[in-house]
C-alpha positions as CSV (number, residue, x, y, z in Angstrom):
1,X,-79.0,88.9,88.5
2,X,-75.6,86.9,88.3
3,X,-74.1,86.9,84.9
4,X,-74.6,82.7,85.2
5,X,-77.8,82.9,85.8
6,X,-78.4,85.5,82.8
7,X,-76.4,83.5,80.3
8,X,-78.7,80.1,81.7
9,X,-81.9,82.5,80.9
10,X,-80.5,82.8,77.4
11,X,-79.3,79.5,76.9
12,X,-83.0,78.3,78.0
13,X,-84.9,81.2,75.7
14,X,-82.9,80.3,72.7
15,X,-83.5,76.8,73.2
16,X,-87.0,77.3,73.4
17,X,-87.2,79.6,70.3
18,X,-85.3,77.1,68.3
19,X,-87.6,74.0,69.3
20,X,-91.0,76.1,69.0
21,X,-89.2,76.7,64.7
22,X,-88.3,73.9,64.4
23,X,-91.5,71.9,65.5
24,X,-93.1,74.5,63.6
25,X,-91.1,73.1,60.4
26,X,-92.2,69.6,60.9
27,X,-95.8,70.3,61.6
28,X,-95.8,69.6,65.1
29,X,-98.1,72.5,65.9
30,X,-99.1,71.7,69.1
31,X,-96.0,71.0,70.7
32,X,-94.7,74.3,68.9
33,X,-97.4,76.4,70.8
34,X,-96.6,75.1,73.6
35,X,-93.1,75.6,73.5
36,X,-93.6,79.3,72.0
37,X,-96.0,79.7,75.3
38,X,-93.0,78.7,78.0
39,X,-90.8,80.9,75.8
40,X,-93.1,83.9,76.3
41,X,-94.1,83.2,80.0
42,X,-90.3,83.3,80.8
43,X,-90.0,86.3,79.1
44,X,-93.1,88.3,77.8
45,X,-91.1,91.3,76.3
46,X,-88.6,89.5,73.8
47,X,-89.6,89.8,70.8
48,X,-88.6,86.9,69.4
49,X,-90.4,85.2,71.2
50,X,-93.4,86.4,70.4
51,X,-92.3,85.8,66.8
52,X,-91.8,82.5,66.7
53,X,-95.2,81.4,68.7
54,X,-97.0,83.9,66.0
55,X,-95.3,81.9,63.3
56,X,-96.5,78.7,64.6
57,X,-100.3,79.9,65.2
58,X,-100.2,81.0,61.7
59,X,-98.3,77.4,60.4
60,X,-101.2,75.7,62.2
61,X,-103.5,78.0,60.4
62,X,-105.0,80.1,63.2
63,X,-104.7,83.7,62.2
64,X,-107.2,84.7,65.3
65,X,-104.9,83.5,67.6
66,X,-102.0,84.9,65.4
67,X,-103.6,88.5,65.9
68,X,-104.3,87.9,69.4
69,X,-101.2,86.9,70.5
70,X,-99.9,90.2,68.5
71,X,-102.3,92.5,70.3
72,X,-101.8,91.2,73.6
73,X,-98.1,91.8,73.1
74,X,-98.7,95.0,71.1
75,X,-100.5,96.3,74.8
76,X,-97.9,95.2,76.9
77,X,-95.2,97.1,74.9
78,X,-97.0,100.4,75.2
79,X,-97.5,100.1,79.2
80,X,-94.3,98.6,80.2
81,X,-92.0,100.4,77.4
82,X,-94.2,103.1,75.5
83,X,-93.5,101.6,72.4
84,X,-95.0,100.2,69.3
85,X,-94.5,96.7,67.7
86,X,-91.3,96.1,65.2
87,X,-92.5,96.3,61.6
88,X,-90.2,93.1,61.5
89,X,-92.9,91.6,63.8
90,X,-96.3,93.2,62.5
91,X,-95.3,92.4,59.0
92,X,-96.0,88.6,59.9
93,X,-99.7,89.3,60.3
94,X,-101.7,89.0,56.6
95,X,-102.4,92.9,55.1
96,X,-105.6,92.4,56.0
97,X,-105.2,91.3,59.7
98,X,-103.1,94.2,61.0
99,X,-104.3,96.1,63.6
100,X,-105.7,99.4,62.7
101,X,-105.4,99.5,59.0
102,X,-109.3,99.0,58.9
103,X,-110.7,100.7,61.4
104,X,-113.8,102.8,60.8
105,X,-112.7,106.4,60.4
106,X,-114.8,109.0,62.5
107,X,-117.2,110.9,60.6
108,X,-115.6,114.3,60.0
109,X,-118.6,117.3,59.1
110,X,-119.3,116.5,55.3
111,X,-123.5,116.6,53.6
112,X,-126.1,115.9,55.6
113,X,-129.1,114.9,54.1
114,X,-132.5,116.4,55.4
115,X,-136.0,114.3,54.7
């Protein structure tokens, strides 16, 4: 890729991050999904990115689609890049919303009871 065309990318990312805040600010929660949602199509990987559309599913009050959009990003991390999620990034999501802090724990041995 030509160093223009990587610096238009940027320019066009930012720009997109910026509006999807900022229309997040002002309530406009629709337009600042959608603008979140070009952001992440052009570049599924950048984090901040992800961030800001997160932000503006929780704004709007949708935590579902908050943890969604985590977990879909979450998978694509570990295939493409073997990584894990900033803490930066799961530390938007509620306590109670983050993946894996609830799961059931296997049964390990322990009493049995006999009737």
């Amino acid at each position: 890729m030509t160093t223009e065309r990587e610096r238009f990318r940027q320019i066009r990312l930012h720009a997109l991050e910026a509006l999807c805040r900022r229309l997040t600010e002002l309530g406009e929660h629709r337009s600042a999904i959608d603008a979140g949602l070009s952001a992440v199509a052009a570049d599924p990987l950048r984090e901040t990115a992800q961030r800001v559309l997160m932000e503006a599913h929780l704004a709007e009050g949708n935590l579902s689609e908050a943890v969604r959009q985590y977990r879909t990003y979450a998978g694509l991390l570990r295939r493409e890049l073997g990584v894990e999620p900033t803490v930066h990034l799961t530390s938007l999501l509620p306590q109670a919303a983050r993946p894996g802090l609830h799961a059931p724990r296997p049964r390990t041995g322990g009493c049995t009871t006999s009737t």
